[in-house]
Backbone bond lengths (Angstrom), bond angles and torsions (degrees), N, CA, C in turn:
res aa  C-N    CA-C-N  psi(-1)  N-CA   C-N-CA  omega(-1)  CA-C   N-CA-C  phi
1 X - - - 1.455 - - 1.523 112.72 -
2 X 1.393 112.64 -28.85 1.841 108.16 170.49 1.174 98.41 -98.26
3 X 1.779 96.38 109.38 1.583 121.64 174.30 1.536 108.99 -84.95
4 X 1.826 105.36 -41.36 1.574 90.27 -177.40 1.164 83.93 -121.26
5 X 2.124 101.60 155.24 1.701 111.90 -162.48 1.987 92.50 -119.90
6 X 0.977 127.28 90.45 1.999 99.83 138.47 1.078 150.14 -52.44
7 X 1.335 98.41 115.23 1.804 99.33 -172.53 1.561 109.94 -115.08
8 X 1.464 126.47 111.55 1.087 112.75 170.98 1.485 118.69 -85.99
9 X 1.725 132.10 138.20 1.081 89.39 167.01 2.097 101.12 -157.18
10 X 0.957 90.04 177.85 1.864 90.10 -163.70 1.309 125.54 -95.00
11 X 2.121 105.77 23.09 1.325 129.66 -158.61 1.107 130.72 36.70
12 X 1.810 126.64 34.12 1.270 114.26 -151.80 1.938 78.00 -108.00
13 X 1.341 103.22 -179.13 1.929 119.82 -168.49 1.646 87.62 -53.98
14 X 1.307 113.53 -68.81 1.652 114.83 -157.04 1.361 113.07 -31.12
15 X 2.056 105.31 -56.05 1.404 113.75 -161.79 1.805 102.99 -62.53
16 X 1.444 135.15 -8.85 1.341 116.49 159.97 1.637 120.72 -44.26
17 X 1.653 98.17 -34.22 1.658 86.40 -172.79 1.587 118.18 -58.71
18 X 1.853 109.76 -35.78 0.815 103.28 -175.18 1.858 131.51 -61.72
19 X 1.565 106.18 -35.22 1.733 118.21 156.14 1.317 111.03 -50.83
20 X 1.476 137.12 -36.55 1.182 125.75 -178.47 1.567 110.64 -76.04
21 X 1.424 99.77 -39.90 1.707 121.90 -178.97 1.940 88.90 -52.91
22 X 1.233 127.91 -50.59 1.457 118.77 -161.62 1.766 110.70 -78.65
23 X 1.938 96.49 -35.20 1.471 91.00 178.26 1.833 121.56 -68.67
24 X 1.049 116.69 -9.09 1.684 120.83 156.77 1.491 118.01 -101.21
25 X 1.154 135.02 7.84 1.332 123.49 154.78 1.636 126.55 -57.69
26 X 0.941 127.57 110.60 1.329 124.30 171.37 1.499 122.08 -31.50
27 X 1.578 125.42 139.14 1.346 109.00 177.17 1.617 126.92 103.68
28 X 1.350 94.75 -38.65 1.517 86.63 -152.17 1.467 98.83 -80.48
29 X 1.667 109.09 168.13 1.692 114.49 164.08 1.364 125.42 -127.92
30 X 1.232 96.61 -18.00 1.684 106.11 -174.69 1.478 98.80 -142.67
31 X 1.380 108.55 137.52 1.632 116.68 153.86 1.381 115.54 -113.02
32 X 1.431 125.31 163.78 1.086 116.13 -174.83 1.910 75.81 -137.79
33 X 1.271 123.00 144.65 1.654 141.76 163.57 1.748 95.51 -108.22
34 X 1.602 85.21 141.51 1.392 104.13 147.95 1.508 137.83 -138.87
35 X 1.489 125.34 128.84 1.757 100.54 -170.66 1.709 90.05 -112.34
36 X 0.955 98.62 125.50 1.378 98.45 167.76 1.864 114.79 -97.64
37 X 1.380 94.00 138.32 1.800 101.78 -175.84 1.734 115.73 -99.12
38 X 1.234 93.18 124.25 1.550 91.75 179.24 1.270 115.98 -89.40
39 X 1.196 125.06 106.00 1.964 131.81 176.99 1.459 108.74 -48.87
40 X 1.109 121.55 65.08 1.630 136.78 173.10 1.675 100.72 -78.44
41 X 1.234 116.79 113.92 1.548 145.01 175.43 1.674 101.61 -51.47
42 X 1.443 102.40 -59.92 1.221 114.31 -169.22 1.365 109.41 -72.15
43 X 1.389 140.84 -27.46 1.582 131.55 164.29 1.658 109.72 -78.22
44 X 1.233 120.20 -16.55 1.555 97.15 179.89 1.870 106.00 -102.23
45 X 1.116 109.99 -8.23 1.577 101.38 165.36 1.519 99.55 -90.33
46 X 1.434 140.61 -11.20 1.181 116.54 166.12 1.444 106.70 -69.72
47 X 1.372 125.23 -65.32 0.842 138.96 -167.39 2.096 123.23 -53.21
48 X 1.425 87.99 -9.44 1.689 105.56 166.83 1.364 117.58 -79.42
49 X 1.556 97.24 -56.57 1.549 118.00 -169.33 1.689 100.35 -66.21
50 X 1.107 123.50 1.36 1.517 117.23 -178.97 1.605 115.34 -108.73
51 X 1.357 98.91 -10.54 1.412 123.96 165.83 1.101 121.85 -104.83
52 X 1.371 133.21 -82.77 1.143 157.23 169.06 1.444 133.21 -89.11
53 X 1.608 111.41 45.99 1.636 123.20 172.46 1.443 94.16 4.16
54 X 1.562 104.29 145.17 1.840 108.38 154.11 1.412 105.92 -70.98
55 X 1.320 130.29 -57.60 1.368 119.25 -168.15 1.304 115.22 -29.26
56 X 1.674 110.25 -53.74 1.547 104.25 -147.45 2.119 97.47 -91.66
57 X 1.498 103.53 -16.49 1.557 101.82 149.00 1.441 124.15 -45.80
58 X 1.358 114.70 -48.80 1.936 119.61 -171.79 1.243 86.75 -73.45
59 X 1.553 145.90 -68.17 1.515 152.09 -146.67 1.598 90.65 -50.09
60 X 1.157 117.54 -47.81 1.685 127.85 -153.07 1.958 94.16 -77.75
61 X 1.228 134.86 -27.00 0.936 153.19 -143.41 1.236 108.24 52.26
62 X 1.322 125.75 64.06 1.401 113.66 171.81 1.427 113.87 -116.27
63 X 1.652 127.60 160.05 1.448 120.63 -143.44 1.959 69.81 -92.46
64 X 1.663 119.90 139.33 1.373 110.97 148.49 1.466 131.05 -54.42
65 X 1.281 113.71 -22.46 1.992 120.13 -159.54 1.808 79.34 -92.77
66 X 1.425 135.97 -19.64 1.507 140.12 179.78 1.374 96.09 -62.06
67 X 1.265 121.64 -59.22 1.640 138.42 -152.32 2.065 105.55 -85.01
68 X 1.638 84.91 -17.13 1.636 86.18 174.15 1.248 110.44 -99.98
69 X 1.290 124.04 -34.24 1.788 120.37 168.96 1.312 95.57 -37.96
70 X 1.554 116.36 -84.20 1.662 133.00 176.64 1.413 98.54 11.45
71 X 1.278 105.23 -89.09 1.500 144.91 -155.84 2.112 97.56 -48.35
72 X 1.462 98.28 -49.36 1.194 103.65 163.49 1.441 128.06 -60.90
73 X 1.247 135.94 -76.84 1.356 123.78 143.31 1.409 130.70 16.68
74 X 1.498 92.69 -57.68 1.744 92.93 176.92 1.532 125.63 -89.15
75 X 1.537 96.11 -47.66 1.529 98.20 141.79 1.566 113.81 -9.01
76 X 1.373 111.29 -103.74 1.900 131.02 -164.69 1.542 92.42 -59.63
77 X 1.078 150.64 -20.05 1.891 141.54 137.39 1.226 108.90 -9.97
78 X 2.025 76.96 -92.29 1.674 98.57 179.43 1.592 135.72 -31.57
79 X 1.646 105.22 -43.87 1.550 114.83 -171.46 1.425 88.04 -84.90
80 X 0.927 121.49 -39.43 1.952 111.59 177.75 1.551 105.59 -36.39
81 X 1.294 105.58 -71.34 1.525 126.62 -164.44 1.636 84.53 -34.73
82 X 1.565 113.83 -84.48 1.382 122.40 -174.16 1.593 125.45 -29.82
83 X 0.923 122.57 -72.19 0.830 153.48 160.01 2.361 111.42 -15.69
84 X 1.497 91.14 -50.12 1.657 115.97 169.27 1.713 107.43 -70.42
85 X 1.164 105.64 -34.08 1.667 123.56 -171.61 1.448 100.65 -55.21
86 X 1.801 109.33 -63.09 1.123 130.76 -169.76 1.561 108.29 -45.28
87 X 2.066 111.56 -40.58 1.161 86.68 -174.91 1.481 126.46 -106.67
88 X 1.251 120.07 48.31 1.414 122.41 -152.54 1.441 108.15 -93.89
89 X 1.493 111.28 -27.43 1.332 106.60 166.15 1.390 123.94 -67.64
90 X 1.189 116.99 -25.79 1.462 120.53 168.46 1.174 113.22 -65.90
91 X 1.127 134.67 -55.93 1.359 139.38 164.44 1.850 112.16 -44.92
92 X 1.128 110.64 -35.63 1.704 94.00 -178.20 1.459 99.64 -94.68
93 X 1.505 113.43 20.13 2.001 121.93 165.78 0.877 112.11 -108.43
94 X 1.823 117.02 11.33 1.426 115.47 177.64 1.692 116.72 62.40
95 X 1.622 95.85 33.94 2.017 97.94 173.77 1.353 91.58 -118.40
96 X 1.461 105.76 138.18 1.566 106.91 150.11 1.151 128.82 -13.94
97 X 1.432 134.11 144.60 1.431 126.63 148.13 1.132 121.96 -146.14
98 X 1.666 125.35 135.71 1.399 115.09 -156.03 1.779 88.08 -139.67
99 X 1.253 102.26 146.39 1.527 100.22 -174.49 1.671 98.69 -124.00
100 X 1.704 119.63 140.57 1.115 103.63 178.45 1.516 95.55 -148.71
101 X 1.640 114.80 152.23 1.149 102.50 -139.61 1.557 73.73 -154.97
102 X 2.051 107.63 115.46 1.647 98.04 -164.05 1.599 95.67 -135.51
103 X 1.049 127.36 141.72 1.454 133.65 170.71 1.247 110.72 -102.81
104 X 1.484 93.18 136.51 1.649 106.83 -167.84 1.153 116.19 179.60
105 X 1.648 144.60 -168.11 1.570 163.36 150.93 0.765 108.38 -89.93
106 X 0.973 142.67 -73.69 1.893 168.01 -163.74 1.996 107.00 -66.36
107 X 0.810 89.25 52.39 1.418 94.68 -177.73 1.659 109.88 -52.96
108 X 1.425 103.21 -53.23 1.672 105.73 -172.02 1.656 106.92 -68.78
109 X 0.990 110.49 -20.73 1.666 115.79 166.23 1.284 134.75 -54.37
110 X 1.581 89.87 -61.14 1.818 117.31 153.95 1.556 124.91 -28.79
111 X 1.330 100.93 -58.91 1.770 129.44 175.43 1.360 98.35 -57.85
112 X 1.727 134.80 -70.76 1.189 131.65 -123.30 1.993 84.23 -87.98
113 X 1.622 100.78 -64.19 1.704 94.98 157.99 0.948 143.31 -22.74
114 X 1.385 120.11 -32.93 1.709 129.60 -174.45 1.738 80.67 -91.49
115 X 1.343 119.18 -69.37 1.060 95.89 -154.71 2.266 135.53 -41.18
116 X 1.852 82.42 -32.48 1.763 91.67 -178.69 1.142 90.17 -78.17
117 X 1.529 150.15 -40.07 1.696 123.63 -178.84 1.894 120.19 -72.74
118 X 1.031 78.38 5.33 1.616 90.93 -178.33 1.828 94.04 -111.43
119 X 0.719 138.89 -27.84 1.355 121.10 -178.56 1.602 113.80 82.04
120 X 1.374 107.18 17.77 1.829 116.10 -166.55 1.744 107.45 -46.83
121 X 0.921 111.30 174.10 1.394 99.94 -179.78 1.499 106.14 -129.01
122 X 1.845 107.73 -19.48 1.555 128.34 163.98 1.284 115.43 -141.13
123 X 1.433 124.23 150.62 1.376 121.51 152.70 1.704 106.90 -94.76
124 X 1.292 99.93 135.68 1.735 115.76 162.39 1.165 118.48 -87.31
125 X 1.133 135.59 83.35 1.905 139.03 -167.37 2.069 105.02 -101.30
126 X 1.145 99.87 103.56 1.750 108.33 160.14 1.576 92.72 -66.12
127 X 1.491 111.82 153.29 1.214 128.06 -170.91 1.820 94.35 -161.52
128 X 1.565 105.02 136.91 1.160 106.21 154.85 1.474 130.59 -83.40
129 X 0.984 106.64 -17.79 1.734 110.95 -177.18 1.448 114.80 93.70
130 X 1.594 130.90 49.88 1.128 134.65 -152.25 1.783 101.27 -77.94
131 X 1.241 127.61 169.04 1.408 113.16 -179.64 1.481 98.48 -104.55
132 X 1.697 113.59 162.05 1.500 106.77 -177.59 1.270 120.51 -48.05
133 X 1.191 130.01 -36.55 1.670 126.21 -175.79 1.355 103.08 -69.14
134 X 1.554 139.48 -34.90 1.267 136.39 174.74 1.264 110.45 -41.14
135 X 1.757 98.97 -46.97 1.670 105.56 -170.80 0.858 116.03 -69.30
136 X 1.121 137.54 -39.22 1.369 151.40 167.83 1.186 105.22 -43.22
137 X 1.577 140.57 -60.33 1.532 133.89 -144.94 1.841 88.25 -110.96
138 X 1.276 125.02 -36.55 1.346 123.38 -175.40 1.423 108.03 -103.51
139 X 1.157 141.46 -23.42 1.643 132.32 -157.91 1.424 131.41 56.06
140 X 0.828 114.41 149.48 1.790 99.50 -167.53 1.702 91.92 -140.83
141 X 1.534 116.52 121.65 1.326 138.83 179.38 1.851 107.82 -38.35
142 X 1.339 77.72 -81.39 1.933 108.76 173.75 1.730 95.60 -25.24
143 X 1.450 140.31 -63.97 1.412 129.27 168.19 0.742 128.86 -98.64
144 X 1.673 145.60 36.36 1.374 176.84 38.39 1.782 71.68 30.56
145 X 0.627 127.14 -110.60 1.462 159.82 -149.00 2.238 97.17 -33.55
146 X 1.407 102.41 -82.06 1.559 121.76 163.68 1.760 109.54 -29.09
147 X 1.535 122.89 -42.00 1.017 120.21 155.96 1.376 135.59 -88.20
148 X 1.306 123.31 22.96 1.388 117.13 167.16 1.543 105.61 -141.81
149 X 1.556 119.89 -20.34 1.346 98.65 176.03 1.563 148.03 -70.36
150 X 1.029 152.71 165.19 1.261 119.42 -161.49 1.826 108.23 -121.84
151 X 1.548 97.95 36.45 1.323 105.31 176.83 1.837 110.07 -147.65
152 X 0.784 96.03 161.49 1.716 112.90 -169.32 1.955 94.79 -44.12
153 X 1.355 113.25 116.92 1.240 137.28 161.94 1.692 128.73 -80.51
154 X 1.031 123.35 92.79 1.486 114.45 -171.30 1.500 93.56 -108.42
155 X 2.007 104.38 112.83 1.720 93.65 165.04 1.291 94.05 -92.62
156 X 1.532 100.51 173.09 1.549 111.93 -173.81 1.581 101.03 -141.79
157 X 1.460 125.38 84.17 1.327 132.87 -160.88 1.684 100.44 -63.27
158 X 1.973 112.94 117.94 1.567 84.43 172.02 1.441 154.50 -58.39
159 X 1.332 98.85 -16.73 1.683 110.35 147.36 1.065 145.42 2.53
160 X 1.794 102.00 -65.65 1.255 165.36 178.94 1.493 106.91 -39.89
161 X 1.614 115.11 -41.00 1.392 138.95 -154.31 1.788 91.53 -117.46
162 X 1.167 136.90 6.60 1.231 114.64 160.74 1.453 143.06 -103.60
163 X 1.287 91.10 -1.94 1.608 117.19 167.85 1.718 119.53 -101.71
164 X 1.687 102.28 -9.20 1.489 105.36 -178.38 1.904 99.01 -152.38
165 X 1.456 107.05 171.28 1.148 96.51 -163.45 1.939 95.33 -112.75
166 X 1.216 121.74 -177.43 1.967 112.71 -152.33 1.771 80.51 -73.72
167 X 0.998 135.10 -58.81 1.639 148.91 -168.87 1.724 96.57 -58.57
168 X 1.178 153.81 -34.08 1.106 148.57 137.23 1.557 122.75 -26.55
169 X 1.753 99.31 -74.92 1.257 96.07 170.01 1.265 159.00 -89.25
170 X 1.451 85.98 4.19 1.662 116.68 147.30 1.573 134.46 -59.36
171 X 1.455 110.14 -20.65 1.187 124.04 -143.12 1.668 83.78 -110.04
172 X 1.249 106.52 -36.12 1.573 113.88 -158.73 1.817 124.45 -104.03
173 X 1.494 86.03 -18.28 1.606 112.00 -176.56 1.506 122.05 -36.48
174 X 1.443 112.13 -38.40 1.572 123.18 -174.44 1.775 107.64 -111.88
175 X 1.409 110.25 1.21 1.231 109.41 171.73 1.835 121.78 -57.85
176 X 1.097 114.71 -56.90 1.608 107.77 164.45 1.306 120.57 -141.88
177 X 1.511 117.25 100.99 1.044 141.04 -175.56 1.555 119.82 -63.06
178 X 1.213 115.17 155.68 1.759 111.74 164.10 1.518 87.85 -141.95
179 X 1.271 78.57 146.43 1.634 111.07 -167.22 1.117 119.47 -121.58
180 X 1.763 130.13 62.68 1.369 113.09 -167.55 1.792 115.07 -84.18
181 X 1.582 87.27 139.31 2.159 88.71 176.40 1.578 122.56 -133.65
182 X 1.191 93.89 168.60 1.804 72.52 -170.41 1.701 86.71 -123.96
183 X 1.411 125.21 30.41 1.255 125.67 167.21 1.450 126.55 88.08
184 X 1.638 102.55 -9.31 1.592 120.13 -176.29 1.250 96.09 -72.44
185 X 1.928 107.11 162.83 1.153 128.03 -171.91 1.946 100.99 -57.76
186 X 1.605 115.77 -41.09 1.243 102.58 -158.81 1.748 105.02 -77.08
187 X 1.164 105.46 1.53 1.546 118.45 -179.33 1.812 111.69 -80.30
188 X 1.579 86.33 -31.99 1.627 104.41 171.60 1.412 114.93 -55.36
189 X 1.029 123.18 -59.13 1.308 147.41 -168.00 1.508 107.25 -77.56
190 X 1.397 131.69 -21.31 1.418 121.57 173.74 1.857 113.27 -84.02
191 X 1.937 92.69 -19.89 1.644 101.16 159.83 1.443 115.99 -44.98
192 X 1.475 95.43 -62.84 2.232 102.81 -178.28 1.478 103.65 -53.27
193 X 1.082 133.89 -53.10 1.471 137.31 158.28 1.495 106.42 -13.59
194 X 1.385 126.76 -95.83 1.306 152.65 -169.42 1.713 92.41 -44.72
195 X 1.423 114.27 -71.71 1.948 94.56 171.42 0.774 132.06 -54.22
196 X 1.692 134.35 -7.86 1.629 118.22 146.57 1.841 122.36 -82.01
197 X 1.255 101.65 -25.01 1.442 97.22 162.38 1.496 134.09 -60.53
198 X 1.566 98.51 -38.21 1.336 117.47 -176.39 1.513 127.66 27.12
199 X 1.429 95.74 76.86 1.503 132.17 171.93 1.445 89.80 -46.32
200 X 1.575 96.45 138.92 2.130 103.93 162.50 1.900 105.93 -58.69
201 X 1.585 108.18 -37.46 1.528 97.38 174.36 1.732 88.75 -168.46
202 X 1.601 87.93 155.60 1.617 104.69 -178.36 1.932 93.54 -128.21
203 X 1.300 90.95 136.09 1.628 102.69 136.94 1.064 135.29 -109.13
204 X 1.650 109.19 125.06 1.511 124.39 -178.55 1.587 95.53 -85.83
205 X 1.622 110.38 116.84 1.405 144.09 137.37 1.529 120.58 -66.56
206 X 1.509 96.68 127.28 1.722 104.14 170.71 1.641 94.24 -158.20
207 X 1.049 106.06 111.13 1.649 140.52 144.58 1.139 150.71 -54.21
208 X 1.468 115.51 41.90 1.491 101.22 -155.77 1.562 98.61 -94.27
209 X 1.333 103.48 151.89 1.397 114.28 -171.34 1.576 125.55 -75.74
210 X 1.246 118.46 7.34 1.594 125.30 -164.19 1.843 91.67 -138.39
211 X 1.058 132.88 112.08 1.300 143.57 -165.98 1.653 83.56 -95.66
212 X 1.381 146.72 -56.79 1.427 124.84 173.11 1.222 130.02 -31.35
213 X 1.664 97.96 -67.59 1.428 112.62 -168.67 1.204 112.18 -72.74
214 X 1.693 139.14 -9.09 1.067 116.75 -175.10 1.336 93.50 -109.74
215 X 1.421 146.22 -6.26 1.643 144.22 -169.95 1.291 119.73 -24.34
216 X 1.549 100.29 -61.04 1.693 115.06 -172.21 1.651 109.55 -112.42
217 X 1.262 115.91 32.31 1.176 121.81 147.06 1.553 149.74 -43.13
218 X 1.324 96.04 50.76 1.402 108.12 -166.66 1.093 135.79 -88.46
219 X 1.728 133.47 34.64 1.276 167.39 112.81 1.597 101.42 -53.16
220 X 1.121 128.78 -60.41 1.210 122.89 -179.09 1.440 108.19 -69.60
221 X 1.086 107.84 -88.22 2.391 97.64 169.96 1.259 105.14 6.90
222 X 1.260 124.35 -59.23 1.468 140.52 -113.45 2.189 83.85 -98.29
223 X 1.563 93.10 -47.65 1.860 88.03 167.23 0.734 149.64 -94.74
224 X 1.750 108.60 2.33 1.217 122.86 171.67 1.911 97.86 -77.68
225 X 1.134 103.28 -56.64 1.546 108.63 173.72 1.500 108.69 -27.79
226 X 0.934 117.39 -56.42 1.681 129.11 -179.76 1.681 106.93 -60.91
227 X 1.005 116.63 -50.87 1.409 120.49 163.68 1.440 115.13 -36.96
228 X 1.056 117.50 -61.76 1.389 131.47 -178.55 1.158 121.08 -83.82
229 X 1.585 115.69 -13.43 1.187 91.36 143.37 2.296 144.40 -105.89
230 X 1.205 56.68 20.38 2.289 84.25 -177.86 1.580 87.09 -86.90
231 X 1.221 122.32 -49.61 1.721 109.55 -179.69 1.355 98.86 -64.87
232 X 1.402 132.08 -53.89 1.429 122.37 177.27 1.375 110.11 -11.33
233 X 1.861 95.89 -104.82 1.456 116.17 174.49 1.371 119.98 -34.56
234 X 1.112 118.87 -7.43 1.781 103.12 175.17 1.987 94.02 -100.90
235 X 1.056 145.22 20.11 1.061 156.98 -169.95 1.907 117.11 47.42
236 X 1.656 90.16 56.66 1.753 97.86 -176.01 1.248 93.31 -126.22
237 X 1.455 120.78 122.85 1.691 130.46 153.20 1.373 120.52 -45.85
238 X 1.420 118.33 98.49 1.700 117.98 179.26 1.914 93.39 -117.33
239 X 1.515 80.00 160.63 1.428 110.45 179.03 1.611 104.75 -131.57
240 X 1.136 123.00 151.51 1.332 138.87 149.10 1.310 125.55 -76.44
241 X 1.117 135.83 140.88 1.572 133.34 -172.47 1.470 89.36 -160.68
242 X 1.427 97.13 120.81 1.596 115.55 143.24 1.482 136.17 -137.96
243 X 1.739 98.72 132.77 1.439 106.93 -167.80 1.353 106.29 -138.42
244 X 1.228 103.15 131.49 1.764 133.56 179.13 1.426 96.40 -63.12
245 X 1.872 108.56 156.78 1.055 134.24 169.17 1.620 114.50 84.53
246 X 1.373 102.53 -140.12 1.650 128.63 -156.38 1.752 80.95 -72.42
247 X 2.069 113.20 112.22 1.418 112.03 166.94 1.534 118.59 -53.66
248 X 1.514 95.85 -35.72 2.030 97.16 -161.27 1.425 101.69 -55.88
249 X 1.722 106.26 -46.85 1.214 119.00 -137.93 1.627 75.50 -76.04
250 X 1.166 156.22 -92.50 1.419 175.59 -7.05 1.826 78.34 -170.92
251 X 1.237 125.49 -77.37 1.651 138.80 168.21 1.315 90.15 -17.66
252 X 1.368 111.53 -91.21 1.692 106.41 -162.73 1.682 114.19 -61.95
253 X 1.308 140.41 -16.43 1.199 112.24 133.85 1.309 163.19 -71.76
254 X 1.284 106.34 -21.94 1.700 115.76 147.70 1.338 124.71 -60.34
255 X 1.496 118.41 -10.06 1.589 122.73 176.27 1.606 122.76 -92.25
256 X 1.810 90.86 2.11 1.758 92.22 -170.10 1.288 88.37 -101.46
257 X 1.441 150.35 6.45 1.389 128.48 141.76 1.594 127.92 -96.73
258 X 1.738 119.68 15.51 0.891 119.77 -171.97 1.977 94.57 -122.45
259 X 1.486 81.29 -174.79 1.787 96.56 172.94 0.886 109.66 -119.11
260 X 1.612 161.96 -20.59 1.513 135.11 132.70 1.414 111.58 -135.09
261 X 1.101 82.22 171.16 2.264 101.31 167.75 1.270 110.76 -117.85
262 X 0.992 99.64 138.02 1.343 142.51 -179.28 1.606 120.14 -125.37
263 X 1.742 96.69 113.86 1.501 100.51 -164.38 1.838 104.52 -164.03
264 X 1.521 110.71 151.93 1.146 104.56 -172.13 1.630 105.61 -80.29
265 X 1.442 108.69 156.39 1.766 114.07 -175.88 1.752 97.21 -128.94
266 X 2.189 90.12 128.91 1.252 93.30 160.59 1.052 109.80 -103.64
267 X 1.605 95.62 172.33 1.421 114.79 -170.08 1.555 118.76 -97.23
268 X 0.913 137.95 100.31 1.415 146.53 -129.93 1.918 98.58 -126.82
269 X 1.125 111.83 157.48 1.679 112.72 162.92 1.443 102.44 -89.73
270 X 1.537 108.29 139.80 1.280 109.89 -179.33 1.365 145.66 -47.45
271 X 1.935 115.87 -21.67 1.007 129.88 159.88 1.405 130.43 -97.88
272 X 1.571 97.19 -22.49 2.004 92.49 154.88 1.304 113.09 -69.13
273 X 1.222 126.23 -23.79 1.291 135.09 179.96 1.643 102.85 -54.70
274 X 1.165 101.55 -48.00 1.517 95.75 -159.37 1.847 109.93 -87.50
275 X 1.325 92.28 -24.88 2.121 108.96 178.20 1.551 88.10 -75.86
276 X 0.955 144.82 -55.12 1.838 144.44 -168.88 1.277 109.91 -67.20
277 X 1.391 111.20 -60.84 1.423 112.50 -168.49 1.468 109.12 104.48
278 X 1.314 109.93 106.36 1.568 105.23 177.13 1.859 111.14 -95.27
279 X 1.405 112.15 113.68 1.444 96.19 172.98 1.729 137.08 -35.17
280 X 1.484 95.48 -56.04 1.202 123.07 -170.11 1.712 104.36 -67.85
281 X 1.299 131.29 -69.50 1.460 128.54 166.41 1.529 110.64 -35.06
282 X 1.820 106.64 -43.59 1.826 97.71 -165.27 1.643 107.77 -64.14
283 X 1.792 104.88 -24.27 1.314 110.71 -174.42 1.361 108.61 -55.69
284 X 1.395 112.24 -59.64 1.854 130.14 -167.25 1.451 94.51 -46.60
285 X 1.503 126.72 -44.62 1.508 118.76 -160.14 1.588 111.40 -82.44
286 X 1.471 106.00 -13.52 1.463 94.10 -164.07 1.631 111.19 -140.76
287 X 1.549 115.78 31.29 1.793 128.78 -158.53 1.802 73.17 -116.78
288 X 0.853 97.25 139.02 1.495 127.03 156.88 1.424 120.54 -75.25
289 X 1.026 120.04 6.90 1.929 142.80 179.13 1.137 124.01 -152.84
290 X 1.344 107.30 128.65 1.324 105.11 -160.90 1.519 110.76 -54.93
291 X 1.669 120.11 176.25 1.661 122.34 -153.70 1.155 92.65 -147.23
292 X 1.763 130.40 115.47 1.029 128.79 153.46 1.566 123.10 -76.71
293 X 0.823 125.47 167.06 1.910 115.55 -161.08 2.015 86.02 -156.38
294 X 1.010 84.98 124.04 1.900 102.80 176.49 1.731 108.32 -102.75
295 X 0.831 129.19 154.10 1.632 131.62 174.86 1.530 111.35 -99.65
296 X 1.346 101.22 135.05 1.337 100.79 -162.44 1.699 112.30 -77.65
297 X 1.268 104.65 -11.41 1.600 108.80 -149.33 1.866 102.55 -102.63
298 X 1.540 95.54 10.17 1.981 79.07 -160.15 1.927 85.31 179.26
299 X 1.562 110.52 48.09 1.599 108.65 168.70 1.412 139.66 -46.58
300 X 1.249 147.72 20.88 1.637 120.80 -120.35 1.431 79.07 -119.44
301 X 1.175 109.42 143.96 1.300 143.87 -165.53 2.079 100.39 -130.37
């Protein structure tokens, strides 16, 4: 069902897994890459002064910010070139390949934009797995990104790739899902999701944190039942699972016998994010399988 793929990525060795990770995904036809360039002051006067001293720039009368465009120019060349490299195997698999190569700050902006003028149908995000305080003092693109786009987010922690190879976990990714919900409408909607994916089997997770108050909850029973049985009839093996206490923690143990989660992501400010606790982000950073993340505000499948 993801015909066209976004991949942002920062050309470094790892993010190959993720192009290889896309050229065995089922489905796809077109990718579109993006590297976005950050106008860092401090790498293009290094990168002058190792060529072209300023002094003997002013002596020459030449404007320096002239000799740094230049320098730029070749720069966004260069990462072009690269960048085209990355997708050549896709191209000799008969997939699209489109290389785009954008200068800017706003990187996660760049991404989420490209993706609605592109019509993406997923973003593919490599992620290191930064810990919340990282995020906090550094930011991390990959959930910058999971929280604002308005289409199905798959990070793919590089991690991810050392116990399996990108064509492995490509192959296997939607095989048994966990599905945690807390019954909300946008939880609804990651159901319609999951029946076009159509996992061999999902477990539906629900967590509620008060083992009293929710016991004889039988309005709730009553939709999880219904849940399970809409995966039924669409010919997907679901289970019910319920487990008390800490959600994250409960998430990341039901995920160490599966191959991903799948779950809706809010969109949070980056430092309430991190004082609150976002389920869905804490999942991406710390699941041992990769984590698709849906947007809560704008689903359409």
């Amino acid at each position: 069902m993801f015909e066209r793929v976004l991949i942002p990525t920062d050309l470094s060795l790892e993010s190959d897994k993720i192009f290889d990770y896309a050229l065995n995904l089922s489905g796809i036809k077109e990718v579109v890459a993006i590297h976005s360039v950050e106008a860092s002051a401090y790498e293009l006067i290094t990168e002058r002064k190792s060529d072209e001293p300023e002094e003997a720039v002013s002596a020459h009368g030449i404007n320096p910010s002239a000799v740094e465009a230049r320098h730029m120019l070749q720069e966004l060349k260069r990462r072009e070139e690269r960048l085209s490299e990355k997708g050549r195997r896709l191209r000799d698999a008969g997939i699209k390949f489109r290389a785009i190569v954008d200068e800017g700050n706003m990187i996660d902006m760049a991404i989420v934009e490209l993706a609605e003028k592109e019509n993406a149908s997923i973003i593919l995000m490599g992620s290191h797995g930064k810990t919340p305080w990282e995020e906090v003092l550094y930011g991390s693109v990959s959930e910058k990104v999971a929280r604002r786009a308005r289409i199905p987010v798959l990070v793919l922690r590089y991690d991810h790739f050392n116990n399996a190879s990108p064509a492995e976990l490509a192959a296997n990714t939607f095989t048994k899902v966990v599905f945690p919900t807390d019954l909300s409408p946008t939880s609804d909607k990651v159901v319609n999701l999951l029946q076009l994916i159509k996992p061999q089997e999902v477990i539906v997770l629900y967590s509620p944190q008060q083992q009293d108050e929710e016991k004889d909850d039988k309005t709730r029973n009553k939709r999880l039942e219904n849940i399970q049985m809409e995966f039924n009839a669409a010919g997907i093996k679901a289970e019910v699972v319920l487990r008390y206490g800490d959600i994250l923690e409960n998430i990341l143990k039901a995920s160490e016998g599966a191959t991903s989660v799948v779950m809706a992501s809010h969109g949070k400010g980056i430092l309430k994010e991190w004082l609150t606790g976002s389920i869905s982000l804490n999942v991406a950073r710390r699941a041992r399988v990769p984590v698709l993340l849906a947007h809560e505000g704008d689903i359409s499948f």
